[in-house]
LOGU-758920 format. One record per residue: residue number from 0; residue in three letters; x, y, z of N, C-alpha, C in turn. Coordinates in Angstrom, 1 decimal, padded with zeros to 4 digits, m for minus. Each point is the difference from the previous one (the first is absolute). Last residue first. Example, Ala and Ser with C-alpha at 12.3 -4.5 7.8 and 13.67 -1.06 7.14 Angstrom:
2
ATOM  seq  type  n_X  n_Y  n_Z  ca_X  ca_Y  ca_Z  c_X  c_Y  c_Z
ATOM  1  SER  012.8  m002.2  007.1  000.9  001.1  000.0  m000.8  001.1  000.8;
ATOM  0  ALA  000.3  m005.7  m000.1  m000.9  001.2  000.0  000.9  001.2  000.0;
END
This chain:
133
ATOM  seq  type  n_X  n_Y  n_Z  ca_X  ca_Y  ca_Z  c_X  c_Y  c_Z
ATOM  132  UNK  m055.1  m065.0  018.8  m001.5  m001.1  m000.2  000.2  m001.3  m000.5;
ATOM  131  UNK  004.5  002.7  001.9  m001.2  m000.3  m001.1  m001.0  m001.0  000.5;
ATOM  130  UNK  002.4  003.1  003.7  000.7  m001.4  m000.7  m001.4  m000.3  m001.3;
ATOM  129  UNK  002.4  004.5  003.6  m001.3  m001.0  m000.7  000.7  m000.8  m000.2;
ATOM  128  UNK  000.6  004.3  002.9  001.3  m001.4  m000.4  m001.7  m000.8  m000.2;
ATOM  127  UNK  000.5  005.5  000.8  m001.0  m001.1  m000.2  000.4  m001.2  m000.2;
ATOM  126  UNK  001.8  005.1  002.3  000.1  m001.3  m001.2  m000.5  m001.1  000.4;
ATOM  125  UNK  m000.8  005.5  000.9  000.2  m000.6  000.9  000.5  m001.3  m001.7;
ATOM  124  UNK  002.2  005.0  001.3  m001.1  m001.2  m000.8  m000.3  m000.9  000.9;
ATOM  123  UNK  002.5  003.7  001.5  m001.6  000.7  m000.4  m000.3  m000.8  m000.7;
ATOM  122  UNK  004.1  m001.3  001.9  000.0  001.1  m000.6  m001.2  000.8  m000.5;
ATOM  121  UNK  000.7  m004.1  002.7  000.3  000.9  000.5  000.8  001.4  m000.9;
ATOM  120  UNK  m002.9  m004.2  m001.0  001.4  m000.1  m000.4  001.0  001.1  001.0;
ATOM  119  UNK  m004.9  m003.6  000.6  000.5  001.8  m000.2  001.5  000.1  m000.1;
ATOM  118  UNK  m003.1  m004.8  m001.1  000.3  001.0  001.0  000.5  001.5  m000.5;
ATOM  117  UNK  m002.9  m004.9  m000.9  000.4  001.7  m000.1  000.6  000.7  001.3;
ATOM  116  UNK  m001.2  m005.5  m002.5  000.4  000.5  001.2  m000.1  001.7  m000.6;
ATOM  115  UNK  m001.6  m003.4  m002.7  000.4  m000.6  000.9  000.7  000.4  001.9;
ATOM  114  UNK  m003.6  000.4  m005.5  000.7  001.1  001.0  000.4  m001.2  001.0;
ATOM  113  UNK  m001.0  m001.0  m005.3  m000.9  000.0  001.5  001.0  000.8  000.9;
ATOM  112  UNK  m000.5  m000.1  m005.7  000.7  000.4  001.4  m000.8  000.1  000.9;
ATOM  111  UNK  m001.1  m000.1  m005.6  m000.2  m000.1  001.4  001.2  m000.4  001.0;
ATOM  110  UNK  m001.1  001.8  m005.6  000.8  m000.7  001.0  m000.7  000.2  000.9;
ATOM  109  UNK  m002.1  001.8  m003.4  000.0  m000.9  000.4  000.5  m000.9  001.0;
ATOM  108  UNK  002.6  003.4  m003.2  m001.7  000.2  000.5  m000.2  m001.3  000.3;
ATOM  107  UNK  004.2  002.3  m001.5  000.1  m001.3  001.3  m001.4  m000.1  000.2;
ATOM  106  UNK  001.1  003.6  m003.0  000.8  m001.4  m000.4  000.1  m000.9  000.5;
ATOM  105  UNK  m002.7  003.5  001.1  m000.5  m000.7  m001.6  001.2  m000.9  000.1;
ATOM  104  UNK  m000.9  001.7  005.3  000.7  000.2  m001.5  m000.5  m000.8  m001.5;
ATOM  103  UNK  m001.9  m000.5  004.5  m000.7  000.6  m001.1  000.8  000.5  m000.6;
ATOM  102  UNK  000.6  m003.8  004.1  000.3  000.9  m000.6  m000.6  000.0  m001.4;
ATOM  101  UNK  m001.3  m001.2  005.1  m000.4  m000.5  m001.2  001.0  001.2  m001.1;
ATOM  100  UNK  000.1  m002.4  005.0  000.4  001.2  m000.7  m000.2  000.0  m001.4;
ATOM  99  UNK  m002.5  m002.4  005.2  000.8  m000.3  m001.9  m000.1  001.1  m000.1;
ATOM  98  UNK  000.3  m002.1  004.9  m001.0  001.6  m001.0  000.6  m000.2  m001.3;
ATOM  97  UNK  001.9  m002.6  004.0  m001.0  m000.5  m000.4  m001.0  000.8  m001.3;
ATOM  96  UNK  003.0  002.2  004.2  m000.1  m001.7  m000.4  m001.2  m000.3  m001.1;
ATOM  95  UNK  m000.3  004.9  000.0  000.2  m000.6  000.8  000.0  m001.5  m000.3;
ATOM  94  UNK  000.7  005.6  m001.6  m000.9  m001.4  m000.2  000.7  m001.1  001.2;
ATOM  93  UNK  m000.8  005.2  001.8  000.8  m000.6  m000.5  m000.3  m001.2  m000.8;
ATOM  92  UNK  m002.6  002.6  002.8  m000.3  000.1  m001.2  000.9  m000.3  m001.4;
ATOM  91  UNK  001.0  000.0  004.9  m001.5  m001.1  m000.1  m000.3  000.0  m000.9;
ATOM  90  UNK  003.0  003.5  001.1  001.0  m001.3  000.0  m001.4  m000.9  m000.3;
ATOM  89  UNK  m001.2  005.0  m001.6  000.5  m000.9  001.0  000.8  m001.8  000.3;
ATOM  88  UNK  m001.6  003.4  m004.1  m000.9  000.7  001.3  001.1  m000.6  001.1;
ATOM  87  UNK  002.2  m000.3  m004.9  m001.1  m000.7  000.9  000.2  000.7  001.3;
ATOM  86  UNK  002.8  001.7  m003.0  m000.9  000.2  m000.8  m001.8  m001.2  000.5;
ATOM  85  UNK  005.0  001.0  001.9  m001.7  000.8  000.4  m000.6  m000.3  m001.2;
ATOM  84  UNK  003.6  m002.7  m000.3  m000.3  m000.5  001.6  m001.4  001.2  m000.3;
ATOM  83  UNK  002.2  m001.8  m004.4  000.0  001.2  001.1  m000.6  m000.4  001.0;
ATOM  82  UNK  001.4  m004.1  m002.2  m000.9  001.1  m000.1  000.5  001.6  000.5;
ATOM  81  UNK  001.5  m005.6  m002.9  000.1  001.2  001.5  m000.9  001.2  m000.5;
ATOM  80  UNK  001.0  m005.6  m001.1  m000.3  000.9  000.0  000.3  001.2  000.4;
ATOM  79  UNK  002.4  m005.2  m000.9  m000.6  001.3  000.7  m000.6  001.2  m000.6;
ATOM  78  UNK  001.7  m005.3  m000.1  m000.4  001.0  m000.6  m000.5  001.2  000.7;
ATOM  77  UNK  003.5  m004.4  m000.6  m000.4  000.6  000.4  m000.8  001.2  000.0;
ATOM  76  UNK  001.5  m004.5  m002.9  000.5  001.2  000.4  m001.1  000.6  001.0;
ATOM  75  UNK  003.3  m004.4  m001.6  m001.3  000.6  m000.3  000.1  001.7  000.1;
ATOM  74  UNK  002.9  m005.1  m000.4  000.1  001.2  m000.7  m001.6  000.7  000.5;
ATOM  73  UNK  002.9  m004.3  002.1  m001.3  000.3  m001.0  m000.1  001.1  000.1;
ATOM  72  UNK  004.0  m003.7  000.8  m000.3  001.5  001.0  m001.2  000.0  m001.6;
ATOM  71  UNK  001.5  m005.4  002.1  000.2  001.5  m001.4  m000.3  001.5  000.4;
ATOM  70  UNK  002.8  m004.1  002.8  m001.4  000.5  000.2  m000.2  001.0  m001.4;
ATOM  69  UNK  004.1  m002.4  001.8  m000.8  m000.6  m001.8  m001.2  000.6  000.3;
ATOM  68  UNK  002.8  000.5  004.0  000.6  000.5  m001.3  m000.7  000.2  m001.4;
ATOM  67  UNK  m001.3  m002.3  004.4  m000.4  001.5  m000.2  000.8  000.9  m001.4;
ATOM  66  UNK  m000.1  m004.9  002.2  m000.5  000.5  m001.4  m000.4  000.7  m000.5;
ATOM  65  UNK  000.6  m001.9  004.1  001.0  m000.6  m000.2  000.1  001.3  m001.5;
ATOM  64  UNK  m003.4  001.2  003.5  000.7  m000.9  m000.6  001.2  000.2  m000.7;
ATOM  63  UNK  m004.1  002.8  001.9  001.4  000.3  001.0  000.6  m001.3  m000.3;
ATOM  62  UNK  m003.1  004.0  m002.9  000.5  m001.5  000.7  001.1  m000.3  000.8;
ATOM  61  UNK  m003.2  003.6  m002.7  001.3  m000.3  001.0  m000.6  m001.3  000.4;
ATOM  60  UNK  m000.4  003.2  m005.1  m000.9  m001.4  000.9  001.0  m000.1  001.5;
ATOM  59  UNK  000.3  004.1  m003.5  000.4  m000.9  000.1  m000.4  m000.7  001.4;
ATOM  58  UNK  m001.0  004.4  m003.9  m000.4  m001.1  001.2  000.8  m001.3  000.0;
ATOM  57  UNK  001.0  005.6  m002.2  m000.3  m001.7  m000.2  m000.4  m000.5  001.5;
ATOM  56  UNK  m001.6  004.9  m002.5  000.1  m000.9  001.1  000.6  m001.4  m000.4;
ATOM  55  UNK  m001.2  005.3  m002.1  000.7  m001.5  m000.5  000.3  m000.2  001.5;
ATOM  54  UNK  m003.5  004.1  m000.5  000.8  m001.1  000.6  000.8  m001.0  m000.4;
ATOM  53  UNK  m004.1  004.1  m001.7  000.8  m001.7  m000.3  001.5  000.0  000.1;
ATOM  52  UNK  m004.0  004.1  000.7  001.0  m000.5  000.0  000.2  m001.2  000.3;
ATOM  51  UNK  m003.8  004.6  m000.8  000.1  m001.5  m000.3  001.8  m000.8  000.0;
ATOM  50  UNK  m002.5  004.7  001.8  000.8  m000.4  m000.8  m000.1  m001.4  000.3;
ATOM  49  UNK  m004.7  002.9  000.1  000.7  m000.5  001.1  001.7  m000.7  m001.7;
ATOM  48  UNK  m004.9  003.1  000.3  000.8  m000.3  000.0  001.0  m000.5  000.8;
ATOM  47  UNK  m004.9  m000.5  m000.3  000.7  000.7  000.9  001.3  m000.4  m000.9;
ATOM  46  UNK  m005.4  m001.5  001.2  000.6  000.5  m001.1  001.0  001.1  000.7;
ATOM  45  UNK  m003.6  m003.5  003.0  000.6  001.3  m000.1  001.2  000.4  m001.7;
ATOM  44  UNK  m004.3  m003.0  003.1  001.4  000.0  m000.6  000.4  001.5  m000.6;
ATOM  43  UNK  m002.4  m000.9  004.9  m000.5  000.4  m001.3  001.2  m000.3  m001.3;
ATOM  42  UNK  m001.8  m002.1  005.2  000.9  000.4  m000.6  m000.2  000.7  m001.4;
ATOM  41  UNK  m003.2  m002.5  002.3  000.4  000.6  000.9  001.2  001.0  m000.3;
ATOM  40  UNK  m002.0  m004.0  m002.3  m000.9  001.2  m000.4  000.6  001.1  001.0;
ATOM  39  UNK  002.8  m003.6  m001.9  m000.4  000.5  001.3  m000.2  001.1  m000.3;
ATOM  38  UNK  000.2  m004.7  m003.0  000.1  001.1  m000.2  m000.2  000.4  001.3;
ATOM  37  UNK  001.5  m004.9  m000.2  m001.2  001.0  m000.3  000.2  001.3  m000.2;
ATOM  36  UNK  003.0  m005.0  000.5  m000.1  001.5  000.3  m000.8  000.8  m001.1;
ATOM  35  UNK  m000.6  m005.1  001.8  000.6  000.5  m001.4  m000.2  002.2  000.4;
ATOM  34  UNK  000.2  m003.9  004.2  m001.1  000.4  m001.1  000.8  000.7  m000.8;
ATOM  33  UNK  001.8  m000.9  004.4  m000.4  m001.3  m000.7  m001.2  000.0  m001.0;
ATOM  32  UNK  002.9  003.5  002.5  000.8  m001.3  m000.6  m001.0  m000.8  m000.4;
ATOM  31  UNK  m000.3  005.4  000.0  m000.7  m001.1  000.3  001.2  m001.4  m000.2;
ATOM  30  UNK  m001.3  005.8  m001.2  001.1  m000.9  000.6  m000.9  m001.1  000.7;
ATOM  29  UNK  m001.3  003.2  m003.8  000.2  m000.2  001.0  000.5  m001.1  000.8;
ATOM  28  UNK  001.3  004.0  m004.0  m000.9  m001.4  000.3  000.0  m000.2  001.5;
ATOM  27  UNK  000.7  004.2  m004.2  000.3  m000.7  001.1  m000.7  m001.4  000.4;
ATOM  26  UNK  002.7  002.6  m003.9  m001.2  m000.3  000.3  000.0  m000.5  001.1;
ATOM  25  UNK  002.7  003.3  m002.6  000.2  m000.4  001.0  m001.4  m000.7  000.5;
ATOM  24  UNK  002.6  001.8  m005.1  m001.0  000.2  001.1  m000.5  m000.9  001.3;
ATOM  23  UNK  003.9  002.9  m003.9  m000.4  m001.3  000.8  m001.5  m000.2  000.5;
ATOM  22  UNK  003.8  003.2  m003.7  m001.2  000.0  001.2  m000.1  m001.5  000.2;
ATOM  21  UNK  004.7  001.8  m000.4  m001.2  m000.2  m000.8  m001.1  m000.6  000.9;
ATOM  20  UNK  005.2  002.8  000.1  m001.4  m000.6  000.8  m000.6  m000.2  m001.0;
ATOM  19  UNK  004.1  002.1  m000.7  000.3  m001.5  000.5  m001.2  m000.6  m000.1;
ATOM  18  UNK  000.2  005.2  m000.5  001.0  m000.8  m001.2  000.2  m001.3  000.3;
ATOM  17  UNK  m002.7  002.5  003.0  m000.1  000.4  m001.4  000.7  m000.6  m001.0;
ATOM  16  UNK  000.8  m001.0  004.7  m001.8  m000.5  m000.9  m000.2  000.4  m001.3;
ATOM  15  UNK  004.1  001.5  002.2  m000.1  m001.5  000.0  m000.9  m000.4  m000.7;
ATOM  14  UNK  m000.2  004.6  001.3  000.9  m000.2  m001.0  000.0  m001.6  m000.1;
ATOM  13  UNK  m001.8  000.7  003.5  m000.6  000.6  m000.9  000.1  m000.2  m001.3;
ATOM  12  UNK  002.8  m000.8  003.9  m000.7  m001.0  m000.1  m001.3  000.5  m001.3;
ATOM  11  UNK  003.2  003.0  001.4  000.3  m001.2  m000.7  m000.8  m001.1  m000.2;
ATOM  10  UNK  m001.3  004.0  002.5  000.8  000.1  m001.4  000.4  m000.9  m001.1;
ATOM  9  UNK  m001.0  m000.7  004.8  m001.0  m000.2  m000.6  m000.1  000.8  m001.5;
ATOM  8  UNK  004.0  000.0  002.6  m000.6  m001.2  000.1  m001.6  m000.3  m000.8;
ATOM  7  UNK  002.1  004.2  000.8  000.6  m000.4  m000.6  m000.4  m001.4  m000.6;
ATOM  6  UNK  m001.8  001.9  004.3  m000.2  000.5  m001.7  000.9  m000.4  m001.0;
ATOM  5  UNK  001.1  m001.8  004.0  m001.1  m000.2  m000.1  m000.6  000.8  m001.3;
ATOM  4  UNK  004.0  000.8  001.7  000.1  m000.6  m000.6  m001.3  m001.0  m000.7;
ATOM  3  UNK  m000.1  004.6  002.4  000.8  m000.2  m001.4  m000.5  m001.4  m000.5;
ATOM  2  UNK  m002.9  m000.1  004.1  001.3  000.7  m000.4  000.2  m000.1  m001.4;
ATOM  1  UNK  m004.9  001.7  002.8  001.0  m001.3  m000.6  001.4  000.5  m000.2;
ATOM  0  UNK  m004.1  001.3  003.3  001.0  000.5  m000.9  000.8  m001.2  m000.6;
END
C-alpha cells in the first residue's frame, strides 16, 4: 500500500516531465581506467525523459597562503539531470559513473554529458550530476 504522499509524489514528478523534461538518451559504457570507454554490450541504452538543470557554481582555488585574498573565483556550472526513479526496472539499471547522457532536444541536439555520480533524491527521482563531453 502506498501512502498519500507517495501518490501525490509521483503526480508531480509526472507533471515535471511533461512540462520540464526533454528526451535524452542514456548510453551506456563500460567501466575501465585504462582504455577509452567502450560501449556495454551488457547494458542496453535506453531513451527517457529526464529534466535537464544548470547549477551556477563559483569555484574558488584553497590555499592555505599569504594570498588567499587575490585567488580569482571561476564561474561554472553544475549539471544535473533527473529521472523518475520507476521508470527504470531497478537501481543496476540506473546510468552509471561514466554513461553519457546524450541530449535529443532540437535545441541542445548533439550535446553530450558524462555521468559522475547518481543518486536518489528521496522523492521518486533519482539525479544524475554530469560534467560536459
Amino acid at each position: 500500500m502506498t501512502t498519500p504522499f507517495a501518490e501525490l509524489e509521483k503526480q508531480v514528478s509526472a507533471e515535471i516531465d511533461a512540462h520540464h523534461g526533454e528526451l535524452t538518451r542514456v548510453v551506456r559504457k563500460a567501466s575501465g581506467q585504462y582504455f577509452s570507454r567502450v560501449a556495454d554490450g551488457g547494458r542496453a541504452n535506453v531513451d527517457i525523459i529526464g529534466v535537464l538543470d544548470f547549477n551556477p557554481v563559483m569555484a574558488r582555488p584553497k590555499d592555505q597562503g599569504q594570498y588567499d585574498g587575490f585567488q580569482p573565483g571561476v564561474a561554472g556550472d553544475r549539471i544535473h539531470v533527473s529521472y523518475t526513479a520507476s521508470r527504470f526496472a531497478d537501481r543496476a539499471a540506473w546510468p552509471a559513473d561514466g554513461d553519457e547522457i546524450w541530449l535529443l532536444d532540437p535545441v541542445r541536439l548533439g550535446a553530450k554529458l558524462r555521468v559522475t555520480r547518481t543518486d536518489p533524491d528521496g522523492l521518486g527521482r533519482i539525479v544524475c550530476i554530469c560534467v560536459p563531453e
